[in-house]
Phi, psi and omega in degrees: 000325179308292189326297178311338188267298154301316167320309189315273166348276200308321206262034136290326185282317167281003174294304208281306183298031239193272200320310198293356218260328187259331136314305160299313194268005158258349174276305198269334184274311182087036170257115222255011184272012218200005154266072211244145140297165189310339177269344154129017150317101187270185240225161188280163171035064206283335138342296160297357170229049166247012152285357199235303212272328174299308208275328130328301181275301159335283181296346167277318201287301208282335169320290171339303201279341178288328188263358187275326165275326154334284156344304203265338181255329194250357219354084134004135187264154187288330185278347172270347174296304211299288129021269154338290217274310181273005171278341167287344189263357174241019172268317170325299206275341173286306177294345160275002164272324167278350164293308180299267196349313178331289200282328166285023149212088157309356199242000000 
């Protein structure tokens, strides 16, 4: 059961690097492919959400490695990481659906 419980762990770090790594390349590079809805759709006119879609992937990414540090320095109880982390990954997945939504009806 421990194990499973450590995987759980080690696989925050490629989730937030994953966010962080599609932050970087649309805030700072201006690579507008990677301004997607949650199925990996990219969203009309990806210039205008792509400030929204950084600040997402930013703010989830750096959430992650915040709780990942939690773990490790304050040691966190698994139910309170575990807890963080899936509230972030469906805060994520929400807010990349009200984006799409956003951006195809835009009125």
């Amino acid at each position: 059961m421990v194990w499973i419980a450590r995987l759980m762990f080690i696989g925050i770090f490629p989730i937030a690097g994953l966010l962080l790594r599609r932050a970087w390349r649309v805030g700072v590079r201006g690579d507008l492919r990677f301004v997607t809805d949650w199925h990996g759709a990219t969203l009309p006119d990806p210039g205008r959400w792509a400030r929204a879609s950084v600040l997402i992937h930013l703010g989830t990414g750096a959430f992650l490695l915040a709780v990942a540090a939690g773990v490790l320095v304050v040691g966190l109880s698994f139910e309170a990481w575990a807890s963080m982390v899936a509230l972030a990954v469906w805060t994520y997945y929400l807010l990349q659906h009200l984006l799409a939504r956003r951006a195809r009806h835009p009125g």
